[in-house]
FINUVEX-976479 format. One record per residue (C-alpha): residue in three letters; x, y, z; residue number from 1. Coordinates in nm, 3 decimals, padded with zeros to 5 digits, always signed. Layout:
# residues N
R   residuo        px        py        pz   num
R       Ala         X         Y         Z   NUM
...
//
This chain:
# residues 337
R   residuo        px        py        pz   num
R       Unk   -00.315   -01.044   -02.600     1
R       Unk   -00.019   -00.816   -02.600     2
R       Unk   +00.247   -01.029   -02.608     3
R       Unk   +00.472   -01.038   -02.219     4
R       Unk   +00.781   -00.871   -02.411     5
R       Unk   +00.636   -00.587   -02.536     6
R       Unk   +00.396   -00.489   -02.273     7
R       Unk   +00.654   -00.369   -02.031     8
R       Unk   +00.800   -00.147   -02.280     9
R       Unk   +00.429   -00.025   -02.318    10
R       Unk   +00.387   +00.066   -01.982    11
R       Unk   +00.750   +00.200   -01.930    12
R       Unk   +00.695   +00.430   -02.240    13
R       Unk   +00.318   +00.477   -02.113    14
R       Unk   +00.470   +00.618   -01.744    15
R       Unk   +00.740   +00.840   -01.909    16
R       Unk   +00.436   +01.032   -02.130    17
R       Unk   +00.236   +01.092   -01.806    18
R       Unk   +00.494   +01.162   -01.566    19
R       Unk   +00.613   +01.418   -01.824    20
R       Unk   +00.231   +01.552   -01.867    21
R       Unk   +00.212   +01.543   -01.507    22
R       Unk   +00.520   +01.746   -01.430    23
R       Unk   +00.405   +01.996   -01.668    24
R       Unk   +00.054   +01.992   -01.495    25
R       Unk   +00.208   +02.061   -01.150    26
R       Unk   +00.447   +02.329   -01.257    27
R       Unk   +00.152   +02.576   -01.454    28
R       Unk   -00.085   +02.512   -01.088    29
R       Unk   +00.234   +02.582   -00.916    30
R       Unk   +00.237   +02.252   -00.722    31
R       Unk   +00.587   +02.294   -00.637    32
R       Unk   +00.787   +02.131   -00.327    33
R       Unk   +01.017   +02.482   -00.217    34
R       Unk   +01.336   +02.407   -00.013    35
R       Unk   +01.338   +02.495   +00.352    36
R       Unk   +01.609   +02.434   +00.583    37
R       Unk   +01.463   +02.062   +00.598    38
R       Unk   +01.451   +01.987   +00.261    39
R       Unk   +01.748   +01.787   +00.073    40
R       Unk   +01.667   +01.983   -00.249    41
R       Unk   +01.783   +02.307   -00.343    42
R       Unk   +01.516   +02.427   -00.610    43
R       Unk   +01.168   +02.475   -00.682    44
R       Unk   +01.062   +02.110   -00.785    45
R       Unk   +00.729   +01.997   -00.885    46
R       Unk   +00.564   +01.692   -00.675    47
R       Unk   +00.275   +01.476   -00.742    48
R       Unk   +00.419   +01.258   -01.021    49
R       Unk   +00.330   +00.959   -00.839    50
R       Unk   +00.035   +00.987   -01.009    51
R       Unk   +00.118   +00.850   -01.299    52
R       Unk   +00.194   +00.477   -01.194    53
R       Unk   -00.107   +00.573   -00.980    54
R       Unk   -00.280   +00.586   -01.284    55
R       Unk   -00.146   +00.285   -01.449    56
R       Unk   -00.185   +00.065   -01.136    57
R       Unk   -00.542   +00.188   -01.197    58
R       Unk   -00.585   +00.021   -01.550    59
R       Unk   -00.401   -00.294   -01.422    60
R       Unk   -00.626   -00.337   -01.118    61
R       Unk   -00.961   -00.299   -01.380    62
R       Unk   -00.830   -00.544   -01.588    63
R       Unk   -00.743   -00.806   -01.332    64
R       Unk   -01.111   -00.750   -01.173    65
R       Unk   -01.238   -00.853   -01.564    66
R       Unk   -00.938   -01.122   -01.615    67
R       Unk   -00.885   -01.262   -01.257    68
R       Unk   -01.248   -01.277   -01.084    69
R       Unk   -01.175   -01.539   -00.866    70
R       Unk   -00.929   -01.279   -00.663    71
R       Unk   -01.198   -01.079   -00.653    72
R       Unk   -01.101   -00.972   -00.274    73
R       Unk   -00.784   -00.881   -00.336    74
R       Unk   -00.815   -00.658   -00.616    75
R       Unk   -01.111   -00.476   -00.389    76
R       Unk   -00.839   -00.467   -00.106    77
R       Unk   -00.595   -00.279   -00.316    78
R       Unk   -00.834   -00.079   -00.478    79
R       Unk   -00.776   +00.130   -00.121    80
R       Unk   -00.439   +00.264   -00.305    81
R       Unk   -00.639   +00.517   -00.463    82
R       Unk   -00.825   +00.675   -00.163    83
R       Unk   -00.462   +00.700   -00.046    84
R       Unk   -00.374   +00.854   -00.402    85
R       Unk   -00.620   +01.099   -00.399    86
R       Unk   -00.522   +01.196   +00.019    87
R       Unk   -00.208   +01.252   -00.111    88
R       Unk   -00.263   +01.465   -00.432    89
R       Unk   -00.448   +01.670   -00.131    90
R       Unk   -00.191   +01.696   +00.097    91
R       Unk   +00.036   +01.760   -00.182    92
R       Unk   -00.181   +02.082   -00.269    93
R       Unk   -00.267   +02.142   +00.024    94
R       Unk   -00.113   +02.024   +00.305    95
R       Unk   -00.321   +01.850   +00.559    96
R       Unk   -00.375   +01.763   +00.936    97
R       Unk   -00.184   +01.474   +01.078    98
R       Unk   -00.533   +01.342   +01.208    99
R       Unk   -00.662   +01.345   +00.905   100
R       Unk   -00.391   +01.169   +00.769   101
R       Unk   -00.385   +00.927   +01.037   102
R       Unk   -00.719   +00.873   +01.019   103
R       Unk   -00.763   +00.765   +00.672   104
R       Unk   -00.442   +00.541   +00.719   105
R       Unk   -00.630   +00.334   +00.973   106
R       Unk   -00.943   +00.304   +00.719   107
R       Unk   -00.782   +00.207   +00.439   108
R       Unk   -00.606   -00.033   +00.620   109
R       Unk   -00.927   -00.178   +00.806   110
R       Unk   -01.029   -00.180   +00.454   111
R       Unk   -00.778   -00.393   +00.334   112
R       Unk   -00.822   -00.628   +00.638   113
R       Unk   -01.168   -00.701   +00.588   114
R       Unk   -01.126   -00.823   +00.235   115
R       Unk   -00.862   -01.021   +00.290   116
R       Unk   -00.920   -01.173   +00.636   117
R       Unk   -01.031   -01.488   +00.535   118
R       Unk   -00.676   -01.568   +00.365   119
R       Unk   -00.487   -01.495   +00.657   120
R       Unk   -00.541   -01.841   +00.850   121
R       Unk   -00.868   -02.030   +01.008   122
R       Unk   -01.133   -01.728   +01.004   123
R       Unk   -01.281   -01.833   +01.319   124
R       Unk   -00.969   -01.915   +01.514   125
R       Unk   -00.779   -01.702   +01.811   126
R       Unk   -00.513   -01.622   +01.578   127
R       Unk   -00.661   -01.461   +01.291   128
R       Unk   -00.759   -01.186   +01.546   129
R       Unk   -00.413   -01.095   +01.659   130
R       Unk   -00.331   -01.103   +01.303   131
R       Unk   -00.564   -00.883   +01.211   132
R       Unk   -00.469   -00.642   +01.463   133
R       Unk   -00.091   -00.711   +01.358   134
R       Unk   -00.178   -00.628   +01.007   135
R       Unk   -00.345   -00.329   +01.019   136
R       Unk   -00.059   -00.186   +01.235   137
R       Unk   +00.152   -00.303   +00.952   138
R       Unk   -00.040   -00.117   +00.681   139
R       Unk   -00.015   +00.203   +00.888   140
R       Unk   +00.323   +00.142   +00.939   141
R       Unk   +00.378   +00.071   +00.550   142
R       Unk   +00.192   +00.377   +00.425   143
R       Unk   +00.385   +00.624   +00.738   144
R       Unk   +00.725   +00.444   +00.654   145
R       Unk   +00.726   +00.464   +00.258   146
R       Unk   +00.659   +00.879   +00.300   147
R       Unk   +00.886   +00.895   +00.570   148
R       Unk   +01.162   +00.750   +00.327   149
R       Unk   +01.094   +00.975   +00.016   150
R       Unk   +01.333   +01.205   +00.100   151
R       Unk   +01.598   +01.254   -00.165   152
R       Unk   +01.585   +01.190   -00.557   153
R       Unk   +01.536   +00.838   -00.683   154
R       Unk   +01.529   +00.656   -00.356   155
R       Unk   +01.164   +00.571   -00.329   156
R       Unk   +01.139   +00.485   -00.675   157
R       Unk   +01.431   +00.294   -00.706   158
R       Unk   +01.347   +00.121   -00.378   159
R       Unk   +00.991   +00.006   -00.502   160
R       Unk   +01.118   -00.104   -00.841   161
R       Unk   +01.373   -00.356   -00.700   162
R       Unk   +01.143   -00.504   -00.412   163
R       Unk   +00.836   -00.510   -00.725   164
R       Unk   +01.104   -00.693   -00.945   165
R       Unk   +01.219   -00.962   -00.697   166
R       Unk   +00.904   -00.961   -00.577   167
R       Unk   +00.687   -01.019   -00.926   168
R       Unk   +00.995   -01.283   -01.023   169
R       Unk   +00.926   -01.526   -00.742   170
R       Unk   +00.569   -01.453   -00.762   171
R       Unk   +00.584   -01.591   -01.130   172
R       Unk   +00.792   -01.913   -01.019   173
R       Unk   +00.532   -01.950   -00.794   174
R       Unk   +00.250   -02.009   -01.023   175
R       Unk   +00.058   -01.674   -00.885   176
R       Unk   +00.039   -01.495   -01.221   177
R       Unk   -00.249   -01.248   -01.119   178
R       Unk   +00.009   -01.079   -00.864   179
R       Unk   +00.281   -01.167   -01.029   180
R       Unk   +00.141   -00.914   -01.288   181
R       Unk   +00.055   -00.664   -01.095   182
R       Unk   +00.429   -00.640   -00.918   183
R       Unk   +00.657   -00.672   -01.253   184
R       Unk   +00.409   -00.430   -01.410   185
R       Unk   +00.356   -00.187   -01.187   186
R       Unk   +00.778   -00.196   -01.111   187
R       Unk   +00.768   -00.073   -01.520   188
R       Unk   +00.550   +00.201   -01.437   189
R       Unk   +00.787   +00.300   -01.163   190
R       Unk   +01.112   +00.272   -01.394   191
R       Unk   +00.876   +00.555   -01.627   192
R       Unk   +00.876   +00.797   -01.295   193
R       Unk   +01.216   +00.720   -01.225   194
R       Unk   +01.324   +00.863   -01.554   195
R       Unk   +01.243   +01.205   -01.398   196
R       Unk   +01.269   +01.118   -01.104   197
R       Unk   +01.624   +01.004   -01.092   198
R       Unk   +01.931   +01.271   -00.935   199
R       Unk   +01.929   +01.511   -01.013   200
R       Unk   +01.523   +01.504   -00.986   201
R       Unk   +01.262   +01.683   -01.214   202
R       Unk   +00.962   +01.583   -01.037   203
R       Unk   +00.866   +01.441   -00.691   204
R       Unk   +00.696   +01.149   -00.648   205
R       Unk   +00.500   +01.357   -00.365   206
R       Unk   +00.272   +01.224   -00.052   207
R       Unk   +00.001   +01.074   -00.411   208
R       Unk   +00.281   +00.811   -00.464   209
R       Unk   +00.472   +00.761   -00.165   210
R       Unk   +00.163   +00.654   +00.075   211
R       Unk   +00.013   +00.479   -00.248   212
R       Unk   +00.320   +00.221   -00.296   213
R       Unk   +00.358   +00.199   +00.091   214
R       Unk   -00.009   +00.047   +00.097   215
R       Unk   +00.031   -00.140   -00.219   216
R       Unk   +00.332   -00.330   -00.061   217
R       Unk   +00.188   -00.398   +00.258   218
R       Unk   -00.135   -00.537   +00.097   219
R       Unk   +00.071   -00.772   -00.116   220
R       Unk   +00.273   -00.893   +00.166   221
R       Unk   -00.044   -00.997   +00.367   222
R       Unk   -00.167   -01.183   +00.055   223
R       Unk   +00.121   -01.340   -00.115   224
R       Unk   +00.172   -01.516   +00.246   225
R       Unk   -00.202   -01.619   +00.278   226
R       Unk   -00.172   -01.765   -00.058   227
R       Unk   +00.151   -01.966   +00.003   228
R       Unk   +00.320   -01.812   -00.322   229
R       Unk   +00.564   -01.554   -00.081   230
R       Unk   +00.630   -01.558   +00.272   231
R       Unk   +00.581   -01.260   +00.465   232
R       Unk   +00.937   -01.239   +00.593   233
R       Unk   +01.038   -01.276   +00.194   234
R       Unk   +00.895   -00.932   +00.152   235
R       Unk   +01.026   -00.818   +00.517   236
R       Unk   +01.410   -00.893   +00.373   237
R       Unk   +01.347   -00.724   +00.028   238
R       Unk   +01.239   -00.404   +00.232   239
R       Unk   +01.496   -00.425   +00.511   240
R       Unk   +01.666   -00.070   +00.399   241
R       Unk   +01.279   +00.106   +00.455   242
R       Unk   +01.197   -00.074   +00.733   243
R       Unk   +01.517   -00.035   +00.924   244
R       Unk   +01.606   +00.287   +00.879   245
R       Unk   +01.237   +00.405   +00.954   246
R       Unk   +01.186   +00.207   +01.248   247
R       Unk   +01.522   +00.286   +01.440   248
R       Unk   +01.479   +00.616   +01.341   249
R       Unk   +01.130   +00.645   +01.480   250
R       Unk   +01.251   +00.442   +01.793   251
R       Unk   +01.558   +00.682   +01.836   252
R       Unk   +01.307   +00.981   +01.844   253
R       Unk   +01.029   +00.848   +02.094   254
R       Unk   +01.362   +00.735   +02.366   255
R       Unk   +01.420   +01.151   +02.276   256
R       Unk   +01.038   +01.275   +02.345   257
R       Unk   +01.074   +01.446   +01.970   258
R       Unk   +00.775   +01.614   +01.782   259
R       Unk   +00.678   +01.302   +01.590   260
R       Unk   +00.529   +01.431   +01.336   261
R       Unk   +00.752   +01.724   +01.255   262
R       Unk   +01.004   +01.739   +00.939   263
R       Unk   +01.349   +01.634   +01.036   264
R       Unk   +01.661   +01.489   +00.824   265
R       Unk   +01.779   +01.255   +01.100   266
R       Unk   +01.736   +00.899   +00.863   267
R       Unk   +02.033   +00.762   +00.736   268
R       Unk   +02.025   +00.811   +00.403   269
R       Unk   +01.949   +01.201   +00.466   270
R       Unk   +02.239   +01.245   +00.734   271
R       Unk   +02.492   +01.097   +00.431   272
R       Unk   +02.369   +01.368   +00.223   273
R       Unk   +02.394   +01.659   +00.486   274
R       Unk   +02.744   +01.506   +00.549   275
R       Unk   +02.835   +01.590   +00.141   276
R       Unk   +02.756   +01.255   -00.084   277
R       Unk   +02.573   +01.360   -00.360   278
R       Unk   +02.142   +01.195   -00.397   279
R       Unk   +02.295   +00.982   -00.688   280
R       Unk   +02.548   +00.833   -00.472   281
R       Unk   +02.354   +00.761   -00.179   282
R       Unk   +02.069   +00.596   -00.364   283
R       Unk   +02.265   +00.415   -00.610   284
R       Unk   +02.409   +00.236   -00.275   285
R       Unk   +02.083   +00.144   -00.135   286
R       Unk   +01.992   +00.055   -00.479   287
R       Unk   +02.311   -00.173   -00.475   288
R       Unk   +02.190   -00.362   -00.156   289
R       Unk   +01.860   -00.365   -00.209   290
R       Unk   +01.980   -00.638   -00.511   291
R       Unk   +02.173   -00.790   -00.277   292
R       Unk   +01.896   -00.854   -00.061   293
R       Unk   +01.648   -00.961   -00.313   294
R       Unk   +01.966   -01.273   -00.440   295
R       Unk   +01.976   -01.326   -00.060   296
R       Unk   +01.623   -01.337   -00.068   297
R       Unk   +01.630   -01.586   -00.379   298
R       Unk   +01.869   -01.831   -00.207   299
R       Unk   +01.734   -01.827   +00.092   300
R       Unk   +01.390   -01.964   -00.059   301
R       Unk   +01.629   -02.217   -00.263   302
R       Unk   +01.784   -02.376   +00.020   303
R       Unk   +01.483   -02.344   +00.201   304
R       Unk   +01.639   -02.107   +00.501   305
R       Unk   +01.379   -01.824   +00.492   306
R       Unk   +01.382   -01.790   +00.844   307
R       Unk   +01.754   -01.806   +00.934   308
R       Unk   +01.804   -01.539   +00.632   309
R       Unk   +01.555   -01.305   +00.780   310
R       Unk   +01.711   -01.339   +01.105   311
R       Unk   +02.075   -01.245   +00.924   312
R       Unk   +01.968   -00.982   +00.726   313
R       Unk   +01.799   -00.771   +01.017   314
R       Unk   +02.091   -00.853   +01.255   315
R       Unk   +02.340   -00.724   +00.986   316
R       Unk   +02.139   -00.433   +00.874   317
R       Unk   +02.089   -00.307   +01.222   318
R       Unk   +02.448   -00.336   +01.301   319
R       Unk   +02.526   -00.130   +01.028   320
R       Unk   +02.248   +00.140   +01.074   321
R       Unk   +02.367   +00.199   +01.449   322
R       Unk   +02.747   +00.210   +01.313   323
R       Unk   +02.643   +00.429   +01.033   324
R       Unk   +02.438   +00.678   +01.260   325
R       Unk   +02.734   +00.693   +01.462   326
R       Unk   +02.918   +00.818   +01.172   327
R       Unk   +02.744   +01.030   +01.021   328
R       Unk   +02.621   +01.203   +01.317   329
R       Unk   +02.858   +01.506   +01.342   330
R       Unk   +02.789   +01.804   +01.554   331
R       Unk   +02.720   +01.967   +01.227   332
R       Unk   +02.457   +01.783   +01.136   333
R       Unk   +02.097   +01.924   +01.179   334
R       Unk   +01.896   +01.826   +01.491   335
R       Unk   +01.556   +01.670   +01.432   336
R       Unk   +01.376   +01.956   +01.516   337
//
């Protein structure tokens, strides 16, 4: 067996080679994201190099069918990743139809439901049905959410390598090795996209990586809290940046009857770049509480408050999303349509 030190530098190393192939893949089919007056970038930029931790995630999922059989479920649960993978690549061809979009969301997540059900509480019992209703709204959510906030360089990436750290670390104290893996390994293949990924960007991580990580996250989530190893609300606090920002955001626009499903710049993180701070800046700060979060996170399970710090964290973090909108909401900003 390779030994644990040296296979993360494997798979780092492993990401940067195909992320680089990748990128030069995308640019000679001229699979190339072009700014609009929507966009946050200013250039031509090749998209779709989400595929390449895609690809790894692909390897590590084989293995753990061959090394881990007893979670046999689970690994067949996040195989649905790569239908989501492959949508993507699609739409980032070729853009496609919300309802087909949509439509694949809710049966990959159905998917993922099915196999895991069984975790989830007493199989039989009341409960377990309004979960699995809950969860598959959470999937959707996930997958939506995740695209929704890849919208300037680095943040996605640098987003899903922090939660995957924190998350694979506690994992590991846990005893769940099997996930554990899959998180701290698949957060190396990340930090290999990031390399190109980071401001300013060379490639995009594109609709193939965004949606795929979204689902990936979600599915863990459900499990590591069926399993005992990670509460649910552990992985709510490591993604409060995502979720809040998406969720107000989304909120904000249904209370204004907005076009849903039409490109705007109205998230946080975009309206601090139309107001002048650079992609760098911007993600480096939600890279900077996103830390903070996961040692919150960390204590919280220490002292045994996991509850009371979930509670905090959302109560701070939406205090400081409504003063933030209010702030960078300037009659210069762009609308949402």
């Amino acid at each position: 067996m390779i030994p644990f030190l040296i296979f993360p530098g494997i798979v780092f190393l492993l990401s940067i080679f195909l992320t680089k192939r990748i990128r030069e893949l995308t640019i000679s089919k001229g699979v190339l994201d072009l700014p609009n007056e929507r966009s946050s970038h200013s250039i031509p930029t090749p998209r779709g190099g989400g595929m390449a931790f895609v690809l790894i995630f692909a390897f590590l999922l084989s293995y753990s069918l061959l090394a881990f059989q007893e979670d046999f479920n689970i690994w067949i649960a996040l195989s649905g990743s790569f239908v989501l993978a492959l949508l993507g690549w699609m739409d980032d061809i070729e853009p496609l139809g919300v309802k087909v979009r949509l439509a694949v969301h809710s049966l990959v997540a159905l998917w993922a439901i099915f196999w895991v059900k069984d975790s989830l509480t007493d199989p039989d019992s009341l409960a377990t049905a309004f979960a699995c209703v809950f969860f598959v709204f959470w999937i959707m959510w996930m997958i939506n959410l995740y695209n929704f906030m890849d919208g300037i360089d680095g943040v996605a990436g640098s987003e899903a390598l922090v939660v995957l750290f924190f998350g694979g670390f506690i994992l590991l104290a846990g005893g769940d090795v099997p996930l554990a893996l899959l998180c701290l390994t698949l957060a190396c293949a990340v930090g290999g996209f990031l390399v190109f990924n980071w401001p300013p960007a060379k490639i995009f991580m594109g609709d193939s990586g965004s949606c795929f990580l979204g689902y990936v996250l979600a599915v863990m989530a459900i499990v590591s809290n069926g399993r005992g190893t990670m509460p649910f609300a552990g992985w709510l606090i490591l993604l409060a940046v995502f979720i809040v920002d998406a969720t107000l955001t989304l909120v904000r626009r249904v209370l204004r009857t907005e076009e849903l499903f039409k490109a705007h710049r109205s998230h946080i993180y975009q309206k601090a770049v139309i107001r002048g701070y650079s992609h760098k800046t911007v993600t480096l700060w939600i890279t900077r509480i996103n830390v903070c979060l996961g040692m919150v996170l960390l204590i919280a399970l220490w002292q045994d408050m996991i509850i009371p710090a979930f509670m905090g964290v959302y109560l701070v973090m939406i205090i400081a999303w409504l003063a933030l909108d209010r702030k960078l909401s300037p009659q210069e900003a762009l609308s949402d349509d």
